[in-house]
SERO-4910 file (N, C-alpha, C, O; in steps of 0.05 Angstrom, whole numbers):
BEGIN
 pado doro    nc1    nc2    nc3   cac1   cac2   cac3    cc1    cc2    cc3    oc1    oc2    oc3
  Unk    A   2240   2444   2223   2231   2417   2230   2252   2405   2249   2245   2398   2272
  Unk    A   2275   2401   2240   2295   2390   2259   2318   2410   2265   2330   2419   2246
  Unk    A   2328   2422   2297   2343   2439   2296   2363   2415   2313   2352   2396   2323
  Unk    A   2387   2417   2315   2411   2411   2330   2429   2441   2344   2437   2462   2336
  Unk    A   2428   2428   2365   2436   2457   2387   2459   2439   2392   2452   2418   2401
  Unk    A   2489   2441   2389   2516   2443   2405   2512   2418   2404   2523   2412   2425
  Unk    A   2508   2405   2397   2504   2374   2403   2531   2361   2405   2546   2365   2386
  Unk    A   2546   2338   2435   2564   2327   2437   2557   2303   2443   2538   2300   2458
  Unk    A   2574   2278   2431   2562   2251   2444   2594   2242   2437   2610   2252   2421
  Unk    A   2594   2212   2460   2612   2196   2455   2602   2170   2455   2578   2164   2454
  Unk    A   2623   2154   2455   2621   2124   2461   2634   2113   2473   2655   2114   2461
  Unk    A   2637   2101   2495   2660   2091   2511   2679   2106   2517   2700   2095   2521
  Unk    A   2679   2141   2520   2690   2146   2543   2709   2172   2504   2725   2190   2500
  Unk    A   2696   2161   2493   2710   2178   2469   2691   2191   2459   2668   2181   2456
  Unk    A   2702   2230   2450   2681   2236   2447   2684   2242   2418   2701   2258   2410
  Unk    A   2664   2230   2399   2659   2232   2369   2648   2256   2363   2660   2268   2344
  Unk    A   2626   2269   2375   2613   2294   2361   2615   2321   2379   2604   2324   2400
  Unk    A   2630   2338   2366   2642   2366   2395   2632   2389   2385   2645   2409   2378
  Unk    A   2611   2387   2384   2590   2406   2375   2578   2418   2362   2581   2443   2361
  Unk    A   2558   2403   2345   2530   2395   2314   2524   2423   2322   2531   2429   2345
  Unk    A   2509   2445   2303   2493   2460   2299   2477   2449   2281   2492   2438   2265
  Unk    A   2454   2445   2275   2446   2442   2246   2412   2449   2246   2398   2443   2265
  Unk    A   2404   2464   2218   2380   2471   2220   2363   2452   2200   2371   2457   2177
  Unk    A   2345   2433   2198   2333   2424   2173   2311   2432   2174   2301   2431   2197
  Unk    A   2294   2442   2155   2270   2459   2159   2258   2427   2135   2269   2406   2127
  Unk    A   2225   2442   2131   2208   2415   2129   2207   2426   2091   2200   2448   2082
  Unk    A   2216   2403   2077   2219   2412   2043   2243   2410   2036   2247   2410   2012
  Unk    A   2267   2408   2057   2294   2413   2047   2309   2382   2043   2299   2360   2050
  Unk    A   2335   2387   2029   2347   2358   2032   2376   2369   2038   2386   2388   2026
  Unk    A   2384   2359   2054   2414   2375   2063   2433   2338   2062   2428   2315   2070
  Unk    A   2450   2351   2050   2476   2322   2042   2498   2329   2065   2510   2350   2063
  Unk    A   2505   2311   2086   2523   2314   2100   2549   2293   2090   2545   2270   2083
  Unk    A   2572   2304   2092   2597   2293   2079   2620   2292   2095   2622   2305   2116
  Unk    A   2638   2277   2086   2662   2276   2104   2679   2241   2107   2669   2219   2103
  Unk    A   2702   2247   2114   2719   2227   2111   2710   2212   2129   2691   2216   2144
  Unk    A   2729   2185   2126   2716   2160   2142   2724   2171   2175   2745   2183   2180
  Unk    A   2707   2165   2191   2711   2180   2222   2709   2201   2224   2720   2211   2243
  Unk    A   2696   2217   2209   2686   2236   2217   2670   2245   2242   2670   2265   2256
  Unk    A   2657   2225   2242   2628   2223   2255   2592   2234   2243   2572   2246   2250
  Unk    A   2602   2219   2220   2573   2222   2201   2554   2202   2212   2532   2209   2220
  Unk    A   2561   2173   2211   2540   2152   2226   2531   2152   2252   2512   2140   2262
  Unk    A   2548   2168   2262   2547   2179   2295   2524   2186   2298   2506   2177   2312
  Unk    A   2525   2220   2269   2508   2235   2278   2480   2215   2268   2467   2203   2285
  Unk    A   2474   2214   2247   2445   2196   2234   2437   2180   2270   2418   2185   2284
  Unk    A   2458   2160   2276   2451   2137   2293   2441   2153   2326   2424   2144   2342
  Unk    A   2460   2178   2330   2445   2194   2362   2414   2214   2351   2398   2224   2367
  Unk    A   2411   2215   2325   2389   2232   2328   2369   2216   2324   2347   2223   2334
  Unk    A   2369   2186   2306   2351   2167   2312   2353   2158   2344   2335   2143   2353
  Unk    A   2365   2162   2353   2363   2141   2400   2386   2125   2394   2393   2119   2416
  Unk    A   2402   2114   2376   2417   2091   2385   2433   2090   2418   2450   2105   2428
  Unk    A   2424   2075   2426   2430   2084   2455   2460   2071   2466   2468   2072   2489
  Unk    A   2472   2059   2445   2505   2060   2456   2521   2087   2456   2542   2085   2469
  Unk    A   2516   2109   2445   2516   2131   2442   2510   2152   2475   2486   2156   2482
  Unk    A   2531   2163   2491   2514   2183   2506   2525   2215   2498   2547   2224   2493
  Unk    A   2499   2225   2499   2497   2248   2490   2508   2272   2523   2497   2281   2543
  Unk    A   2529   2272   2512   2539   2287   2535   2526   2323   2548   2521   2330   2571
  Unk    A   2523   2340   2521   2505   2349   2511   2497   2368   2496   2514   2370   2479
  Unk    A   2480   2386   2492   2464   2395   2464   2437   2382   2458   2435   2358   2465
  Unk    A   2423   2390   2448   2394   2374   2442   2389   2375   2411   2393   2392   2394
  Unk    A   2378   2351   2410   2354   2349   2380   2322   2349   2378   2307   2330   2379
  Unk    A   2318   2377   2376   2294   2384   2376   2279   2382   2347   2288   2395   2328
  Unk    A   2257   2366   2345   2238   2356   2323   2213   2369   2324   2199   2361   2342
  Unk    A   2203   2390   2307   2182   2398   2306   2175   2415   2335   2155   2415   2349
  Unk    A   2206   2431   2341   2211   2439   2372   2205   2421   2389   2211   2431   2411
  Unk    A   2195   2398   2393   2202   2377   2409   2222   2364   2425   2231   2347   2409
  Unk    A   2234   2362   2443   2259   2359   2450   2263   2325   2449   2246   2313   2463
  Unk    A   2282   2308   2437   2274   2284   2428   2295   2268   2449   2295   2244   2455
  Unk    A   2314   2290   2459   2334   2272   2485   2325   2248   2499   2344   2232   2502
  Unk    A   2301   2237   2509   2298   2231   2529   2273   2201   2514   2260   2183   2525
  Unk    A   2277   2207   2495   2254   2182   2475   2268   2163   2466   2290   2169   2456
  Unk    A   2262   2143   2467   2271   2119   2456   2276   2115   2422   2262   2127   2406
  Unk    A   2295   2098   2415   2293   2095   2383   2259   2091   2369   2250   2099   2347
  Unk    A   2244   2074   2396   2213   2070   2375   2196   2088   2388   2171   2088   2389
  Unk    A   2217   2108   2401   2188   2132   2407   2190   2158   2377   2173   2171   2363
  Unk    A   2216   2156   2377   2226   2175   2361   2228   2168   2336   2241   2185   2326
  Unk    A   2221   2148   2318   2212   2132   2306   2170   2138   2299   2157   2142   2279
  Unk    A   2165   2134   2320   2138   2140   2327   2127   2177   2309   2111   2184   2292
  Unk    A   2142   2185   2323   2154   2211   2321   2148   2222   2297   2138   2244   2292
  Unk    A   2158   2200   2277   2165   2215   2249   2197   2207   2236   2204   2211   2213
  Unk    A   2215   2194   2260   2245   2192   2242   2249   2167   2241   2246   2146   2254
  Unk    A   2258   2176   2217   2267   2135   2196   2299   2141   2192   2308   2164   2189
  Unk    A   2312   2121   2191   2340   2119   2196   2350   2091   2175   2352   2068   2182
  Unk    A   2355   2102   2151   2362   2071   2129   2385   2064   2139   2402   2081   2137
  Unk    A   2390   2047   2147   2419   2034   2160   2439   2018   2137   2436   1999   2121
  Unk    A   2459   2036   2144   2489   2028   2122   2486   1991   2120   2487   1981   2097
  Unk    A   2484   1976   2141   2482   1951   2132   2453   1946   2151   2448   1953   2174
  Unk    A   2433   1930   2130   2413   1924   2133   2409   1902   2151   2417   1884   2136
  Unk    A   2402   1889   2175   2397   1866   2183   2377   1852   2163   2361   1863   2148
  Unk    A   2383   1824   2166   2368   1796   2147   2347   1792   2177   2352   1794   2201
  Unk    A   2327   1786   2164   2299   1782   2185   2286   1752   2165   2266   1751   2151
  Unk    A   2308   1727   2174   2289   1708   2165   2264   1700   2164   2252   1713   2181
  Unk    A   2249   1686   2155   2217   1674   2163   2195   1709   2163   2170   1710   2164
  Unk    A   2211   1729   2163   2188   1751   2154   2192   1757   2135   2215   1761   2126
  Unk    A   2173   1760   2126   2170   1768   2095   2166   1802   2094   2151   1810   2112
  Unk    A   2177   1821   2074   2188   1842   2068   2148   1862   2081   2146   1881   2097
  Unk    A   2123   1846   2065   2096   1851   2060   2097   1846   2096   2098   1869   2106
  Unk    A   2097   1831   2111   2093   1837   2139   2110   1848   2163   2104   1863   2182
  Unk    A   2130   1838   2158   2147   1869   2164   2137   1899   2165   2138   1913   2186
  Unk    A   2128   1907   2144   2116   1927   2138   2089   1936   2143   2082   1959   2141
  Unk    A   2069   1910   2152   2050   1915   2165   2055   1916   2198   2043   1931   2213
  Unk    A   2068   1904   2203   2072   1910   2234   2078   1942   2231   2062   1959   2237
  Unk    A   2107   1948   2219   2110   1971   2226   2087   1988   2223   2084   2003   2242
  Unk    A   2073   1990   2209   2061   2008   2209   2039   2006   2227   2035   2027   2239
  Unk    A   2023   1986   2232   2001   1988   2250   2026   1986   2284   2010   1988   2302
  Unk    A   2040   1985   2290   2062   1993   2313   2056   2024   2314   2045   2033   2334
  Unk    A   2064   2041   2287   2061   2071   2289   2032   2084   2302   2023   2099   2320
  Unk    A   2022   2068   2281   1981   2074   2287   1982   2064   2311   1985   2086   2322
  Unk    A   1983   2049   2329   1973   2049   2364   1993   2068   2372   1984   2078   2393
  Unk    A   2021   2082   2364   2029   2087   2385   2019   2119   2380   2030   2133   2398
  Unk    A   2005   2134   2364   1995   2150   2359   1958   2146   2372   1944   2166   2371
  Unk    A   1949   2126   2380   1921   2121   2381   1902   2111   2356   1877   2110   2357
  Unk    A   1913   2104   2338   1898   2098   2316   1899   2063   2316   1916   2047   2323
  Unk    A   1869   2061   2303   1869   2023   2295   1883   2020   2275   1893   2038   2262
  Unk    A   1884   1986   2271   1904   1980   2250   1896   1984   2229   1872   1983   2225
  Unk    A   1914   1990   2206   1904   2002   2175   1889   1974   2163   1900   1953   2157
  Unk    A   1853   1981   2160   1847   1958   2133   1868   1943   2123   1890   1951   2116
  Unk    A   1858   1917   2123   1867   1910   2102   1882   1918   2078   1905   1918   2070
  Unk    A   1852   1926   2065   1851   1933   2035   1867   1963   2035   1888   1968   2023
  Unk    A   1854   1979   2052   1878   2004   2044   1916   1994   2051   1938   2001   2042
  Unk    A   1908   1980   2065   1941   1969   2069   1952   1957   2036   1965   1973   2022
  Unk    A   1948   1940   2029   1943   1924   2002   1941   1946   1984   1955   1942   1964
  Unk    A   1931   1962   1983   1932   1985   1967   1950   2010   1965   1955   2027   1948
  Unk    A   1957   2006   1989   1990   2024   1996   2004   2010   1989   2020   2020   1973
  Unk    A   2009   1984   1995   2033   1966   1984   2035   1967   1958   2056   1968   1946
  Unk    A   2013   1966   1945   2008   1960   1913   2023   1992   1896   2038   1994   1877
  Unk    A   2012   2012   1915   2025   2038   1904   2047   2046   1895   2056   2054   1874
  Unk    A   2061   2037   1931   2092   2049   1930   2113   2025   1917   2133   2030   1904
  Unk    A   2104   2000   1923   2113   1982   1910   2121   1986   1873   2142   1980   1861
  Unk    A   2097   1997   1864   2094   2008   1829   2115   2035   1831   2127   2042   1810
  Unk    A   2117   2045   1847   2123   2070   1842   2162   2069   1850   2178   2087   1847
  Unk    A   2164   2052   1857   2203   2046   1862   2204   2018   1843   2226   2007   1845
  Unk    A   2187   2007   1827   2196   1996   1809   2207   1966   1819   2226   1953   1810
  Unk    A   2185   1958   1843   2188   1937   1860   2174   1916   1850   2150   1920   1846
  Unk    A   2187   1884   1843   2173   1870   1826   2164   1862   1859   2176   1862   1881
  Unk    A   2131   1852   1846   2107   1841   1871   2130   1812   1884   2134   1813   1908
  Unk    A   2138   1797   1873   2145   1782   1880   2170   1785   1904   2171   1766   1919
  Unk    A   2188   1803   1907   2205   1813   1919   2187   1819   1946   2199   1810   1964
  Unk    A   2172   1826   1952   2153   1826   1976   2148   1804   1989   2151   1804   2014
  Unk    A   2142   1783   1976   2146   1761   1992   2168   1745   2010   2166   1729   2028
  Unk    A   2185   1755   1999   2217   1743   2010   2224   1750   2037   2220   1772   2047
  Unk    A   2237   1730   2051   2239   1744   2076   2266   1766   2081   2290   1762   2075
  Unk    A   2256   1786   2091   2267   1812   2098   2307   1806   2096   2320   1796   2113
  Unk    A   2315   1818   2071   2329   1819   2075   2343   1802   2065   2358   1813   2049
  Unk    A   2349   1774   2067   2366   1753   2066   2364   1740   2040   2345   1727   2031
  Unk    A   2385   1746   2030   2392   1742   2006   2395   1763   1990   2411   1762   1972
  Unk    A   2384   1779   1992   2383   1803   1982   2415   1815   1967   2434   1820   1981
  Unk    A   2414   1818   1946   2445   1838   1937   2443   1867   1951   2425   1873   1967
  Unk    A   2455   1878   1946   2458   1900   1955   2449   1930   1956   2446   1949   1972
  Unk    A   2444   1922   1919   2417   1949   1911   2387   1945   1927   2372   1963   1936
  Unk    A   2381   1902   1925   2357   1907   1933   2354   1905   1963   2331   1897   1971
  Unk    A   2373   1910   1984   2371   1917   2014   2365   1957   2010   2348   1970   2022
  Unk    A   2380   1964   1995   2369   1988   1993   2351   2011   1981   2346   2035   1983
  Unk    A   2346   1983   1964   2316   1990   1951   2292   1985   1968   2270   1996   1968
  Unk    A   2299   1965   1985   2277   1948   2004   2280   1979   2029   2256   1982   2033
  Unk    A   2287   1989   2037   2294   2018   2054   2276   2037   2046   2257   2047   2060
  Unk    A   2282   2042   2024   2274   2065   2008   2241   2053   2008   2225   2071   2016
  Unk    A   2229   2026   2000   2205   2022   1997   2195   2024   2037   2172   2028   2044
  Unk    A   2209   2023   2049   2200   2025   2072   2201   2054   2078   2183   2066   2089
  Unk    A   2214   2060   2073   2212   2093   2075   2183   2112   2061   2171   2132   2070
  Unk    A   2180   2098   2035   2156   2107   2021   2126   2093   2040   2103   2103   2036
  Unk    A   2129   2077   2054   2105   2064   2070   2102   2075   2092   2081   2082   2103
  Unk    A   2130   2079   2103   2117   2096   2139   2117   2128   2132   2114   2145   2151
  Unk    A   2119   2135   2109   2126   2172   2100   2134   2176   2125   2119   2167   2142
  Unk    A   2158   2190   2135   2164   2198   2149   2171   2231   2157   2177   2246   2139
  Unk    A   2168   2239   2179   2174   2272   2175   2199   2277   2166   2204   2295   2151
  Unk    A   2217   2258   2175   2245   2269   2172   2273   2234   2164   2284   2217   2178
  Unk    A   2272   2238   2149   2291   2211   2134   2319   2213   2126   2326   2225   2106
  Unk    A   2336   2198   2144   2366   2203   2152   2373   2175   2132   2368   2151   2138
  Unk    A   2383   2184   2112   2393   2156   2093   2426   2156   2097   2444   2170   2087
  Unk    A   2427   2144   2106   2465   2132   2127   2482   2113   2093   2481   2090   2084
  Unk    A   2493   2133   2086   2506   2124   2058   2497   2095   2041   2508   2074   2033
  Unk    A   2474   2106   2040   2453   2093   2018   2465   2083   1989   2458   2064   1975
  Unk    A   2486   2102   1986   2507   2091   1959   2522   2069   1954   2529   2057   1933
  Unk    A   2528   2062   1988   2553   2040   1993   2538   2012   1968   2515   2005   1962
  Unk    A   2565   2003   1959   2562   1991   1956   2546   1983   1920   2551   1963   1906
  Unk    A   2535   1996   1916   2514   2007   1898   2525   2005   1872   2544   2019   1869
  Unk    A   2516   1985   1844   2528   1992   1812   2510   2027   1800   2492   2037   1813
  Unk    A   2514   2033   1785   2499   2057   1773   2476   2046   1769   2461   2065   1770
  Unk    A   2462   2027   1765   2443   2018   1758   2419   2015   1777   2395   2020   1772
  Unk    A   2434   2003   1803   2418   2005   1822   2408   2038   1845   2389   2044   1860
  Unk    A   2436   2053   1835   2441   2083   1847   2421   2103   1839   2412   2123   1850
  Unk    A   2415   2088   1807   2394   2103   1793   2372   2106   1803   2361   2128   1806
  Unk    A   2364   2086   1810   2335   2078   1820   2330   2079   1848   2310   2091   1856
  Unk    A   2348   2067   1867   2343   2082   1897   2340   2120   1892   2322   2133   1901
  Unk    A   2359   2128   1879   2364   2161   1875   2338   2169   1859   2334   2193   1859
  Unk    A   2321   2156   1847   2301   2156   1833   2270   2158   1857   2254   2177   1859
  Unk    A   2268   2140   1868   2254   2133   1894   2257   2160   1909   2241   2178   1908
  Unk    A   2283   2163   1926   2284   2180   1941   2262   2208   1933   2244   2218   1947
  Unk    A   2271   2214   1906   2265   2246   1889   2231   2237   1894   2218   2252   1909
  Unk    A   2223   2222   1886   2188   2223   1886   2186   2218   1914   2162   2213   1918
  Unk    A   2204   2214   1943   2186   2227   1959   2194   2246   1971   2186   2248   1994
  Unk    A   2206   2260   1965   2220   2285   1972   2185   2307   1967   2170   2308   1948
  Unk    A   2184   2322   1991   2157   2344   1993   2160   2355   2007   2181   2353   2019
  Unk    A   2139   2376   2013   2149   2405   2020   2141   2390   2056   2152   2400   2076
  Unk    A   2125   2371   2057   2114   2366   2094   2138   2346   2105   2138   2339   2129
  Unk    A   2159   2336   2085   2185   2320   2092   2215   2340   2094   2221   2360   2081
  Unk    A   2227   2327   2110   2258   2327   2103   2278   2300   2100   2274   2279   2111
  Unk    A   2297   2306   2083   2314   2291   2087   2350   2292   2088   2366   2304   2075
  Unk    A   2352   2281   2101   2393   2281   2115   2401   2256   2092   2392   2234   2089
  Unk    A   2418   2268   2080   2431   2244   2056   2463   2234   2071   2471   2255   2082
  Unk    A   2477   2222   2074   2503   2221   2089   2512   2202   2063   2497   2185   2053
  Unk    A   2541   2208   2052   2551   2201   2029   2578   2213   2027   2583   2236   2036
  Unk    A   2597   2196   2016   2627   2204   2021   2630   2216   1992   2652   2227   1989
  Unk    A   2612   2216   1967   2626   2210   1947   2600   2238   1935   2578   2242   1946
  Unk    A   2612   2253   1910   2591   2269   1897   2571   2254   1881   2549   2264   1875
  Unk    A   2577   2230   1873   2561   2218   1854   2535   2214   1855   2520   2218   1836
  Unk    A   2526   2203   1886   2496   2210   1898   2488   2234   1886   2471   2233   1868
  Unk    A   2499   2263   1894   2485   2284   1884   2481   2291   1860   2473   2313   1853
  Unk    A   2487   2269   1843   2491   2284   1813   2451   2273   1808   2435   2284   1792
  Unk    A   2445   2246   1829   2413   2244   1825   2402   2255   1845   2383   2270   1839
  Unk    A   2407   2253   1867   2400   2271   1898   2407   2284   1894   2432   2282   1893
  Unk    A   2392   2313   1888   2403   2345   1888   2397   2356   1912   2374   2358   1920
  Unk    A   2425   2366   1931   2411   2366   1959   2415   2406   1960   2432   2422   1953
  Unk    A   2393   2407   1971   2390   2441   1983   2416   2453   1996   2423   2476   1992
  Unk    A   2425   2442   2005   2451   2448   2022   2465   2428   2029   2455   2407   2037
  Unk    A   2492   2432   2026   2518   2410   2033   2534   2418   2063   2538   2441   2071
  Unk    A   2540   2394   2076   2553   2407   2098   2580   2386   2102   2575   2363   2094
  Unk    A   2599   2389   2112   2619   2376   2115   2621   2375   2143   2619   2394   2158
  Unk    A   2625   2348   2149   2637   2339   2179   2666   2329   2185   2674   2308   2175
  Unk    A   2677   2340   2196   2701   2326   2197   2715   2334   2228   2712   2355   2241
  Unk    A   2728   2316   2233   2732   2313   2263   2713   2319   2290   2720   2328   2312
  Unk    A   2678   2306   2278   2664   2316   2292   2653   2341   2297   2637   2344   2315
  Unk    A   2664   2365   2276   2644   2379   2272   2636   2386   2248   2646   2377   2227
  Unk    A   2617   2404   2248   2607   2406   2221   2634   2441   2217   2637   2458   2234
  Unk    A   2643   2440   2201   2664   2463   2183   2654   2468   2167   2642   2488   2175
  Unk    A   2650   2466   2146   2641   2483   2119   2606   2478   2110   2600   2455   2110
  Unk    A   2586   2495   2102   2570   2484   2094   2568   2508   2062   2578   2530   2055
  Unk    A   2544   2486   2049   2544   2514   2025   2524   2493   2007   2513   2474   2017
  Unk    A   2523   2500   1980   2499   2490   1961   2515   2466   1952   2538   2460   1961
  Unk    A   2501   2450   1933   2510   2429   1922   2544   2424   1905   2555   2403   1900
  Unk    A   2553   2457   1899   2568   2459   1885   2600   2451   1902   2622   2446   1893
  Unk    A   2591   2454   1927   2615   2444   1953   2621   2418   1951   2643   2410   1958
  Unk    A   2593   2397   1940   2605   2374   1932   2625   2372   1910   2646   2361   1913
  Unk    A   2617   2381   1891   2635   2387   1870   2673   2393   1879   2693   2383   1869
  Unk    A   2668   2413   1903   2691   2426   1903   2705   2405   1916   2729   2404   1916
  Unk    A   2689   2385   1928   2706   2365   1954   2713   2333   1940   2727   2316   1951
  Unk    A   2701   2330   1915   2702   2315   1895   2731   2323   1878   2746   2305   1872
  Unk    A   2739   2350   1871   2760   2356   1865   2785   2356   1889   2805   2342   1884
  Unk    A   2785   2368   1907   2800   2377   1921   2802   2354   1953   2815   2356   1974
  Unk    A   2785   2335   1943   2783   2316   1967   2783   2325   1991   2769   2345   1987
  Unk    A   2790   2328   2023   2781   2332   2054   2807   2346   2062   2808   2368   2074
  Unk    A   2828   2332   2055   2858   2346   2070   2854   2381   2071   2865   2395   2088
  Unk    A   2841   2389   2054   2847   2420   2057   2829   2433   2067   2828   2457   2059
  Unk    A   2809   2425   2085   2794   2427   2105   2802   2428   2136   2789   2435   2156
  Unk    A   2829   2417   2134   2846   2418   2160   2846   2438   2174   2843   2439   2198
  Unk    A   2850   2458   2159   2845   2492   2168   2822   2505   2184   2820   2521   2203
  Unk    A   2802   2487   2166   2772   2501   2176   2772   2484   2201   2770   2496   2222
  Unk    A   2774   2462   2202   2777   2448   2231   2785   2457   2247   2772   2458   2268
  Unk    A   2814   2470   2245   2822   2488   2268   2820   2504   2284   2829   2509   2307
  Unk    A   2801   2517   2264   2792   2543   2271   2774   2547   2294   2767   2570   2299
***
């Protein structure tokens, strides 16, 4: 589903990512890890378009698609959702239309009319029940006021409304009591399917003890060094990043 070829990008003249390989096929969940500056938000923010970002180069090909040259709401369009480490507040919209735009946005830019009503209302009513979203929390405008679980509970319910091919959650933990970790980590697992992927980005093992990810990969100084099964979180949880210095070198 999503391959990364050599991929390099900078920002202002610095270059953050010196060359991504990465394979995500469609059913998998791969956890990418690594110390602060690594370039983990780099990667999530250049394969969604963020366009302060230039991709010097290497490509991100989607469903062999080559996605270089598409905009954040083409590529979006696309199939990729991107939960952002800090959520923007969207006063005066409410969480329920928000979510109808986006989605009838997707439907024209694919050729389709806007979703019924009632099937709309009926998707809301679903995924809403199913992350454990009180009805009333829909009404509120997007964001503002929000603590911290429920900006990224409010993600995760957007995530469950546009289903996406491929869902890059940009350390979804931050911030987070066990209580609320439960239940975003809870969300995620029911939509996890064999026609999705998803990129988890997280500094800490604790995500994976509810997100069980197919494969772990470590980034550090912009590239990816070690990858392996869930049990690498474990090892990097004990042994913390410094002794990865090596594999960097190399």
């Amino acid at each position: 589903m999503l391959e990364i070829k050599n991929l390099h990008a900078s920002v202002e003249d610095k270059e953050i990512l010196k060359g991504i390989d990465l394979k995500v096929n469609a059913g998998e969940v791969h956890a990418i890890m690594g110390p602060n500056g690594s370039g983990k938000s780099t990667l999530a923010e250049v394969i969604a378009g963020q366009e302060e970002f230039e991709v010097g180069e290497g490509s991100i090909l989607l469903d062999g698609e080559d996605l270089g040259e598409l905009s954040p709401e083409e590529r979006a369009h696309k199939g990729v959702f991107l939960s952002f480490q800090y959520p923007v507040e969207i006063p005066g919209v409410s969480v329920t239309n928000f979510m109808k735009t986006a989605i009838n946005e997707s439907r024209k830019a694919q050729g389709l009319e806007d979703m019924p009503a009632n099937e709309m209302l009926k998707k809301i009513r679903e995924k809403s029940e199913m992350l454990e979203i009180d009805r009333k929390f829909l009404s509120r405008s997007l964001n503002e006021g929000f603590s911290g679980g429920e900006k990224k509970r409010n993600e995760i319910f957007q995530m469950a409304m546009m289903e996406p091919k491929l869902a890059i959650l940009d350390e979804t933990d931050s911030g987070l009591d066990i209580d609320a970790l439960r239940i975003v980590a809870n969300g995620v697992n029911k939509l996890r399917g064999k026609d999705n992927a998803i990129i988890v980005i997280t500094h800490y093992q604790r995500l994976l003890e509810y997100i069980v990810p197919d494969f772990v990969h470590v980034l550090y100084n912009g590239k990816i060094v070690k990858s392996g099964t869930k049990e690498l979180a474990l090892e990097l949880e004990e042994k913390g990043y410094d002794w990865l210095k090596e594999e960097a070198a190399v």
